[in-house]
C-alpha positions in Angstrom: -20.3 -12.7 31.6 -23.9 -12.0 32.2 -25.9 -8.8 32.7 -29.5 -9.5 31.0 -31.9 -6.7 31.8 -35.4 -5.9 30.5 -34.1 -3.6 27.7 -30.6 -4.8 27.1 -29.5 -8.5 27.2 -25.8 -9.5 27.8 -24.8 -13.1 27.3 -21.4 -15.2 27.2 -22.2 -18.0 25.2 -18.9 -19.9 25.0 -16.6 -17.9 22.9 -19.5 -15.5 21.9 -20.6 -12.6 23.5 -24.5 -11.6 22.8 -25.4 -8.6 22.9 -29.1 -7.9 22.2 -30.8 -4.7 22.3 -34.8 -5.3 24.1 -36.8 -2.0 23.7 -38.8 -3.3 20.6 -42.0 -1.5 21.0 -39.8 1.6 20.6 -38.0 0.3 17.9 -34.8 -0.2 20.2 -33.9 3.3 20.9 -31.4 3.2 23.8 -32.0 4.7 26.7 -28.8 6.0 29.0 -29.1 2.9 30.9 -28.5 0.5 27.7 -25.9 3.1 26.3 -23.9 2.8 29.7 -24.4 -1.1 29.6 -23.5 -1.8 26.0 -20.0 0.5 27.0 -19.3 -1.7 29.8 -20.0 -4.9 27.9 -17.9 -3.7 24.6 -15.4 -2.7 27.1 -14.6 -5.4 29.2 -15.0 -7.9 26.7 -11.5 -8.6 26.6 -10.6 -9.0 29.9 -12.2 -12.5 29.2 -9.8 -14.7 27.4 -12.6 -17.2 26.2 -14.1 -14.6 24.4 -13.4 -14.4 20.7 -16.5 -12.5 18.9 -19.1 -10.4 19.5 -22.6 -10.4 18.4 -25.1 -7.2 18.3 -28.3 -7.6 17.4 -32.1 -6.1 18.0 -34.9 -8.1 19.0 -38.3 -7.5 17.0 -38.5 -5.9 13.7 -36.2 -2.8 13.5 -32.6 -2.5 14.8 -32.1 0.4 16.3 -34.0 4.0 16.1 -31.1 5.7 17.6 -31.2 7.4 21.3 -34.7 7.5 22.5 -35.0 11.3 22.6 -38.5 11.3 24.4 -36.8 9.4 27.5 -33.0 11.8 27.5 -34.8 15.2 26.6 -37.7 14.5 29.3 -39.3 17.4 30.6 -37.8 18.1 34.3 -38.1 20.5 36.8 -34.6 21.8 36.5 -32.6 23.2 33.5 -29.1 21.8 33.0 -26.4 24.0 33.1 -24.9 25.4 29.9 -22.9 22.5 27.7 -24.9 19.9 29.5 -24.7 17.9 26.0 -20.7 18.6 25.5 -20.0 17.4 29.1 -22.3 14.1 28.7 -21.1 13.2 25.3 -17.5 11.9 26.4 -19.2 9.4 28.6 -21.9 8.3 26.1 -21.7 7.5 22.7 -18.6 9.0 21.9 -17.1 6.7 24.3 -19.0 4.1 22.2 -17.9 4.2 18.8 -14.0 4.2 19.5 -14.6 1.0 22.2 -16.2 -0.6 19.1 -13.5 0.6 16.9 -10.7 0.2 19.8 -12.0 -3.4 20.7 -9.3 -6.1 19.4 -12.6 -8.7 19.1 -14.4 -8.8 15.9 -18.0 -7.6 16.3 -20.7 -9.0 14.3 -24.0 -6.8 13.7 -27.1 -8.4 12.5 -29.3 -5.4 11.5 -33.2 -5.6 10.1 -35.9 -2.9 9.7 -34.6 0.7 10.9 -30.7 1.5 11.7 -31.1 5.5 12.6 -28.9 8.2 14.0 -26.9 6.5 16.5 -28.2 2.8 15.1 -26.7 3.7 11.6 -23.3 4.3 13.8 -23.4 0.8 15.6 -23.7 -0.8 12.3 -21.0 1.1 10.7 -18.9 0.7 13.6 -18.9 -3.0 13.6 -16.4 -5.0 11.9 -19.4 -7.1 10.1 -23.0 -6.2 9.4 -24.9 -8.4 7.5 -28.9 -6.8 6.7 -31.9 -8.0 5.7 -33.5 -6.5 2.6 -36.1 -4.6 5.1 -33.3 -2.8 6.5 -33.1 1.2 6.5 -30.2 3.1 7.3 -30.9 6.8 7.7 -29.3 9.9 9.7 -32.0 11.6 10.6 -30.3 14.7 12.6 -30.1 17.6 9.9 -33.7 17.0 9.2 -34.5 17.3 12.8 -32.9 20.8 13.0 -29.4 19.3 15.0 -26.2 18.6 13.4 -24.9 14.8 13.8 -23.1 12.7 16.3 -21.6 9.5 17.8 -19.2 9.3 14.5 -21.9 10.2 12.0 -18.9 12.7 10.3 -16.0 10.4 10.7 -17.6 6.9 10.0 -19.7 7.7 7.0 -17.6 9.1 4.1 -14.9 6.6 4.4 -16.9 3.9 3.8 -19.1 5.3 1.0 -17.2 8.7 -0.2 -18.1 12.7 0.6 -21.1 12.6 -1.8 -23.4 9.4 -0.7 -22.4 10.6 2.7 -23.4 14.5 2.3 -26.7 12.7 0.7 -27.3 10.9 4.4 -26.1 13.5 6.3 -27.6 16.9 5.0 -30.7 15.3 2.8 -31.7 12.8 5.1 -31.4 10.4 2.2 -32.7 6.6 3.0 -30.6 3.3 2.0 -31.9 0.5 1.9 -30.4 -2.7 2.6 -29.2 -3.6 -0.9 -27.7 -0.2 -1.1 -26.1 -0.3 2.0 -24.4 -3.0 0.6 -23.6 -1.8 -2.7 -21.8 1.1 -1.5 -19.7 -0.5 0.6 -21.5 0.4 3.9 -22.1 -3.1 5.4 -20.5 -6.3 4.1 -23.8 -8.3 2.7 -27.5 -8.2 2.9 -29.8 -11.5 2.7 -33.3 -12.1 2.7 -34.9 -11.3 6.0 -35.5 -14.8 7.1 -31.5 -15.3 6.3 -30.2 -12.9 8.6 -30.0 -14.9 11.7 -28.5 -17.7 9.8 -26.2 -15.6 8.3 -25.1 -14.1 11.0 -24.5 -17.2 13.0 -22.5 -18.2 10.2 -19.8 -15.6 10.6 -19.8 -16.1 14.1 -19.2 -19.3 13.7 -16.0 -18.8 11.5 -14.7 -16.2 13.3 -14.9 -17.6 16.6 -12.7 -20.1 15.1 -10.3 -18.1 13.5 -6.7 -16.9 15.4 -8.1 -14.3 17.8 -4.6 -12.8 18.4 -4.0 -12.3 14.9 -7.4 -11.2 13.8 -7.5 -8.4 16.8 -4.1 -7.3 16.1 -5.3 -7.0 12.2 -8.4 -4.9 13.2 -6.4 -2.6 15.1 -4.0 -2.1 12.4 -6.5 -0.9 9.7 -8.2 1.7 12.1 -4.8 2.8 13.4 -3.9 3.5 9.3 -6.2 6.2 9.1 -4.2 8.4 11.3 -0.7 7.2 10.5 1.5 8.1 7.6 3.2 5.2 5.8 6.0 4.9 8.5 4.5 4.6 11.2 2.1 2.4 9.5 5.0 0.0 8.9 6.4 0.2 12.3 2.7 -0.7 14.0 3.1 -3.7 11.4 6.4 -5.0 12.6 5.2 -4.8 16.5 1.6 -6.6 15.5 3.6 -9.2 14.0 6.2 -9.6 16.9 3.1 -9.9 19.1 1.3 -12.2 16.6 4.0 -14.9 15.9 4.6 -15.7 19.6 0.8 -16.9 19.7 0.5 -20.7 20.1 -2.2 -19.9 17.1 1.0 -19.2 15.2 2.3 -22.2 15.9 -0.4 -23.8 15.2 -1.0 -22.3 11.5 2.9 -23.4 11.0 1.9 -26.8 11.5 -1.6 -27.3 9.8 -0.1 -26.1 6.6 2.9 -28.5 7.2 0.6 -31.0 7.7 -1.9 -30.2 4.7 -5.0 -29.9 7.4 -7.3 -27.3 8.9 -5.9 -25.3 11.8 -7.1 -25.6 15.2 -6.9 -22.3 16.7 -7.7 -22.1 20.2 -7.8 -17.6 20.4 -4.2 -17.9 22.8 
Protein backbone atom coordinates (compact mmCIF):
# COMPACT_ATOMS: atom_id res chain seq x y z
CA UNK A 1 0.00 0.00 0.00
CA UNK A 2 1.46 3.14 -1.37
CA UNK A 3 -0.15 6.50 -2.26
CA UNK A 4 2.64 9.21 -1.43
CA UNK A 5 1.59 12.67 -2.78
CA UNK A 6 3.09 16.15 -2.29
CA UNK A 7 0.83 16.92 0.73
CA UNK A 8 -0.15 13.62 2.07
CA UNK A 9 2.30 10.55 2.30
CA UNK A 10 0.96 6.95 2.55
CA UNK A 11 3.38 4.11 3.27
CA UNK A 12 3.18 0.23 4.18
CA UNK A 13 6.22 -0.34 5.95
CA UNK A 14 5.93 -4.04 6.86
CA UNK A 15 3.23 -4.39 9.39
CA UNK A 16 3.02 -0.44 9.70
CA UNK A 17 1.04 1.83 7.89
CA UNK A 18 2.50 5.56 7.74
CA UNK A 19 0.51 7.98 7.37
CA UNK A 20 2.10 11.46 7.24
CA UNK A 21 0.51 14.69 6.72
CA UNK A 22 2.95 17.18 4.08
CA UNK A 23 1.49 20.71 4.04
CA UNK A 24 4.00 22.13 6.62
CA UNK A 25 4.26 25.65 5.50
CA UNK A 26 0.53 25.75 6.33
CA UNK A 27 0.91 24.04 9.40
CA UNK A 28 -0.74 20.80 7.83
CA UNK A 29 -4.15 21.98 7.29
CA UNK A 30 -5.89 19.40 5.01
CA UNK A 31 -7.08 20.18 2.12
CA UNK A 32 -10.21 17.92 0.52
CA UNK A 33 -7.70 16.08 -1.38
CA UNK A 34 -5.76 14.83 1.90
CA UNK A 35 -9.17 14.54 3.77
CA UNK A 36 -10.43 12.07 0.97
CA UNK A 37 -6.88 10.27 0.92
CA UNK A 38 -6.41 9.84 4.73
CA UNK A 39 -10.41 8.21 4.44
CA UNK A 40 -9.31 5.82 1.91
CA UNK A 41 -6.07 4.88 3.59
CA UNK A 42 -7.88 4.51 7.34
CA UNK A 43 -10.44 2.66 5.35
CA UNK A 44 -8.87 0.12 3.58
CA UNK A 45 -6.33 -0.60 5.90
CA UNK A 46 -7.71 -3.74 6.82
CA UNK A 47 -8.24 -5.28 3.76
CA UNK A 48 -4.45 -5.89 4.10
CA UNK A 49 -3.75 -8.81 6.49
CA UNK A 50 0.00 -7.70 7.04
CA UNK A 51 -1.08 -4.70 8.48
CA UNK A 52 -1.22 -4.50 12.21
CA UNK A 53 -0.81 -0.64 13.24
CA UNK A 54 -1.14 2.65 12.12
CA UNK A 55 0.93 5.58 12.36
CA UNK A 56 -0.23 9.44 11.89
CA UNK A 57 1.97 11.95 12.11
CA UNK A 58 2.89 15.70 10.65
CA UNK A 59 5.94 16.53 9.12
CA UNK A 60 7.58 19.98 10.28
CA UNK A 61 6.77 21.68 13.49
CA UNK A 62 2.97 21.74 14.17
CA UNK A 63 0.55 18.70 13.61
CA UNK A 64 -2.31 19.77 12.27
CA UNK A 65 -4.17 23.37 11.95
CA UNK A 66 -7.32 21.75 11.15
CA UNK A 67 -9.16 22.10 7.47
CA UNK A 68 -7.36 24.79 5.52
CA UNK A 69 -10.26 27.14 5.35
CA UNK A 70 -8.61 29.59 2.84
CA UNK A 71 -8.31 26.64 0.23
CA UNK A 72 -12.41 24.89 0.96
CA UNK A 73 -14.07 28.49 1.39
CA UNK A 74 -12.25 29.89 -1.81
CA UNK A 75 -13.84 32.64 -3.49
CA UNK A 76 -15.68 31.12 -6.72
CA UNK A 77 -17.77 32.32 -9.27
CA UNK A 78 -20.77 30.29 -8.29
CA UNK A 79 -22.68 30.10 -4.93
CA UNK A 80 -23.43 26.50 -3.61
CA UNK A 81 -26.76 25.66 -3.13
CA UNK A 82 -28.35 25.83 0.29
CA UNK A 83 -26.85 23.00 2.88
CA UNK A 84 -23.83 22.81 0.73
CA UNK A 85 -21.97 22.08 4.19
CA UNK A 86 -24.64 19.41 5.52
CA UNK A 87 -24.45 17.47 2.25
CA UNK A 88 -20.43 17.51 2.11
CA UNK A 89 -20.01 16.64 5.70
CA UNK A 90 -21.06 12.81 5.48
CA UNK A 91 -18.37 12.36 2.91
CA UNK A 92 -15.65 14.31 4.82
CA UNK A 93 -14.71 14.34 8.23
CA UNK A 94 -17.55 12.86 9.67
CA UNK A 95 -16.80 9.90 7.69
CA UNK A 96 -13.33 10.34 9.29
CA UNK A 97 -13.67 10.09 12.88
CA UNK A 98 -15.97 6.94 13.08
CA UNK A 99 -13.27 5.05 10.25
CA UNK A 100 -10.78 5.99 12.99
CA UNK A 101 -13.00 4.94 15.70
CA UNK A 102 -14.56 1.95 13.49
CA UNK A 103 -10.93 0.72 12.37
CA UNK A 104 -10.11 -2.77 14.31
CA UNK A 105 -6.15 -1.50 13.91
CA UNK A 106 -4.72 0.42 16.63
CA UNK A 107 -3.70 3.89 15.47
CA UNK A 108 -0.78 5.58 16.81
CA UNK A 109 -0.71 9.63 16.69
CA UNK A 110 2.53 11.38 17.16
CA UNK A 111 1.48 15.09 17.60
CA UNK A 112 3.95 18.36 18.15
CA UNK A 113 3.31 22.06 17.91
CA UNK A 114 -0.50 22.90 17.01
CA UNK A 115 -3.46 20.08 17.01
CA UNK A 116 -6.56 22.55 16.07
CA UNK A 117 -10.24 22.10 15.07
CA UNK A 118 -10.24 19.10 13.07
CA UNK A 119 -6.38 18.22 14.21
CA UNK A 120 -7.44 18.19 17.93
CA UNK A 121 -10.10 15.41 16.52
CA UNK A 122 -7.41 13.18 14.87
CA UNK A 123 -5.58 13.07 18.04
CA UNK A 124 -8.44 12.32 20.17
CA UNK A 125 -9.69 9.90 17.80
CA UNK A 126 -6.58 7.78 17.77
CA UNK A 127 -6.17 4.94 20.01
CA UNK A 128 -2.55 6.40 21.18
CA UNK A 129 -1.26 9.96 21.07
CA UNK A 130 1.88 10.61 22.48
CA UNK A 131 2.91 14.84 22.42
CA UNK A 132 5.72 16.73 22.78
CA UNK A 133 5.74 19.40 25.45
CA UNK A 134 5.32 22.16 22.39
CA UNK A 135 2.15 20.68 21.56
CA UNK A 136 -1.31 22.80 21.56
CA UNK A 137 -4.57 21.44 21.48
CA UNK A 138 -7.25 24.01 20.82
CA UNK A 139 -10.91 24.17 19.24
CA UNK A 140 -10.83 27.11 17.70
CA UNK A 141 -14.58 27.14 16.07
CA UNK A 142 -16.74 29.25 18.73
CA UNK A 143 -14.17 31.84 18.64
CA UNK A 144 -14.37 32.02 14.98
CA UNK A 145 -18.23 32.69 15.05
CA UNK A 146 -19.11 28.66 13.91
CA UNK A 147 -20.23 26.02 16.13
CA UNK A 148 -17.82 22.76 16.07
CA UNK A 149 -17.42 19.68 14.08
CA UNK A 150 -15.76 16.33 13.01
CA UNK A 151 -16.61 14.86 16.69
CA UNK A 152 -15.56 18.05 18.56
CA UNK A 153 -19.10 17.44 20.83
CA UNK A 154 -18.90 13.72 21.06
CA UNK A 155 -15.01 13.05 21.52
CA UNK A 156 -14.19 15.72 23.97
CA UNK A 157 -16.18 15.47 27.26
CA UNK A 158 -15.68 11.79 27.52
CA UNK A 159 -12.27 12.00 27.73
CA UNK A 160 -11.83 14.99 29.99
CA UNK A 161 -15.52 15.68 31.46
CA UNK A 162 -18.38 18.54 30.53
CA UNK A 163 -16.34 21.34 32.13
CA UNK A 164 -12.59 21.09 30.62
CA UNK A 165 -14.56 20.35 27.53
CA UNK A 166 -17.08 23.44 27.62
CA UNK A 167 -13.56 25.36 28.52
CA UNK A 168 -12.18 24.18 24.78
CA UNK A 169 -15.24 24.38 23.19
CA UNK A 170 -16.96 27.74 24.09
CA UNK A 171 -13.74 29.73 25.60
CA UNK A 172 -11.39 28.62 23.17
CA UNK A 173 -9.19 27.53 26.01
CA UNK A 174 -5.50 26.23 25.01
CA UNK A 175 -3.79 22.87 26.53
CA UNK A 176 -0.80 22.31 26.34
CA UNK A 177 0.88 19.11 26.03
CA UNK A 178 1.32 18.35 29.71
CA UNK A 179 -2.27 19.15 30.18
CA UNK A 180 -3.45 17.23 27.54
CA UNK A 181 -2.00 14.52 29.33
CA UNK A 182 -3.06 15.18 32.72
CA UNK A 183 -6.62 15.17 31.86
CA UNK A 184 -6.74 12.26 30.24
CA UNK A 185 -6.82 13.57 26.62
CA UNK A 186 -3.75 11.75 25.13
CA UNK A 187 -1.89 8.88 26.73
CA UNK A 188 1.74 10.64 27.41
CA UNK A 189 3.72 13.64 26.45
CA UNK A 190 7.68 13.57 26.18
CA UNK A 191 10.25 16.05 25.43
CA UNK A 192 10.04 17.21 21.78
CA UNK A 193 13.10 15.42 20.70
CA UNK A 194 11.36 12.12 22.35
CA UNK A 195 8.41 11.98 20.30
CA UNK A 196 9.64 10.14 17.36
CA UNK A 197 11.26 7.72 19.63
CA UNK A 198 8.43 7.28 21.59
CA UNK A 199 6.19 6.80 19.11
CA UNK A 200 8.21 4.22 17.30
CA UNK A 201 8.23 2.56 20.52
CA UNK A 202 4.56 1.83 20.66
CA UNK A 203 4.53 0.91 17.27
CA UNK A 204 6.84 -1.36 17.81
CA UNK A 205 4.96 -3.20 20.66
CA UNK A 206 1.86 -3.13 19.18
CA UNK A 207 2.77 -4.39 15.95
CA UNK A 208 3.76 -7.30 17.89
CA UNK A 209 0.87 -7.77 19.96
CA UNK A 210 -2.32 -10.27 18.88
CA UNK A 211 -3.90 -8.12 16.20
CA UNK A 212 -7.18 -10.13 16.33
CA UNK A 213 -7.57 -9.74 19.90
CA UNK A 214 -6.40 -6.11 20.17
CA UNK A 215 -8.99 -4.99 17.24
CA UNK A 216 -11.77 -6.98 18.69
CA UNK A 217 -10.84 -5.18 22.16
CA UNK A 218 -10.95 -1.61 20.49
CA UNK A 219 -14.16 -2.20 19.04
CA UNK A 220 -15.58 -3.43 22.23
CA UNK A 221 -14.91 -0.23 24.26
CA UNK A 222 -16.30 2.22 21.55
CA UNK A 223 -19.32 -0.10 20.99
CA UNK A 224 -19.86 0.28 25.23
CA UNK A 225 -20.78 3.72 24.90
CA UNK A 226 -23.98 2.98 23.16
CA UNK A 227 -24.88 -0.29 24.63
CA UNK A 228 -26.50 -1.03 27.96
CA UNK A 229 -24.84 -3.74 30.13
CA UNK A 230 -26.48 -6.66 28.17
CA UNK A 231 -25.70 -6.09 25.19
CA UNK A 232 -22.40 -5.09 26.32
CA UNK A 233 -22.00 -8.70 27.59
CA UNK A 234 -23.33 -10.28 24.55
CA UNK A 235 -20.65 -8.21 22.09
CA UNK A 236 -18.15 -9.75 24.71
CA UNK A 237 -19.09 -13.40 24.31
CA UNK A 238 -19.02 -13.04 20.28
CA UNK A 239 -15.39 -11.03 20.48
CA UNK A 240 -14.27 -13.84 22.38
CA UNK A 241 -15.72 -16.62 20.09
CA UNK A 242 -13.99 -14.80 17.32
CA UNK A 243 -10.75 -14.19 19.41
CA UNK A 244 -9.99 -17.76 20.69
CA UNK A 245 -10.11 -19.35 17.20
CA UNK A 246 -7.00 -17.06 16.32
CA UNK A 247 -3.76 -19.07 15.92
CA UNK A 248 -2.59 -15.92 18.25
CA UNK A 249 -4.71 -17.75 20.76
CA UNK A 250 -3.15 -20.61 20.40
CA UNK A 251 -0.16 -19.27 20.54
CA UNK A 252 -0.63 -17.18 23.94
CA UNK A 253 -1.86 -20.89 25.36
CA UNK A 254 1.39 -22.06 24.62
CA UNK A 255 4.01 -19.32 25.55
CA UNK A 256 2.50 -19.22 28.97
CA UNK A 257 2.74 -23.03 29.12
CA UNK A 258 6.08 -22.76 28.16
CA UNK A 259 7.16 -19.76 30.52
CA UNK A 260 8.28 -17.63 27.24
CA UNK A 261 7.30 -14.59 25.22
CA UNK A 262 4.56 -15.07 22.60
CA UNK A 263 5.07 -14.97 19.06
CA UNK A 264 2.09 -13.48 17.60
CA UNK A 265 1.96 -13.39 14.06
CA UNK A 266 -1.75 -10.74 13.73
CA UNK A 267 -3.74 -14.22 12.17
Amino acid sequence: MSHDTRELGVQQDGPVLRIRLQRPQRRNAMTREMLSGLIAAIENAPDNDQLRVILLSGEGEHFCGGMDLSVVNAPSDRRPRVGDIQRRMPRGANRLIPAMLEVQLPIVCAVRGWASGLGCHLALASDFTIAARSARFVEPFVKRGFTPDSGATYLLHRLVGVARAKEMLLLGREVSGEEAAAWGMIQSVVDDDQLASAAETLVAQLAESATIALGLTKWLIHRSFDVDLADALQNEAFALELSSRSKDFKEGLAAFTEKRPPRYEGR
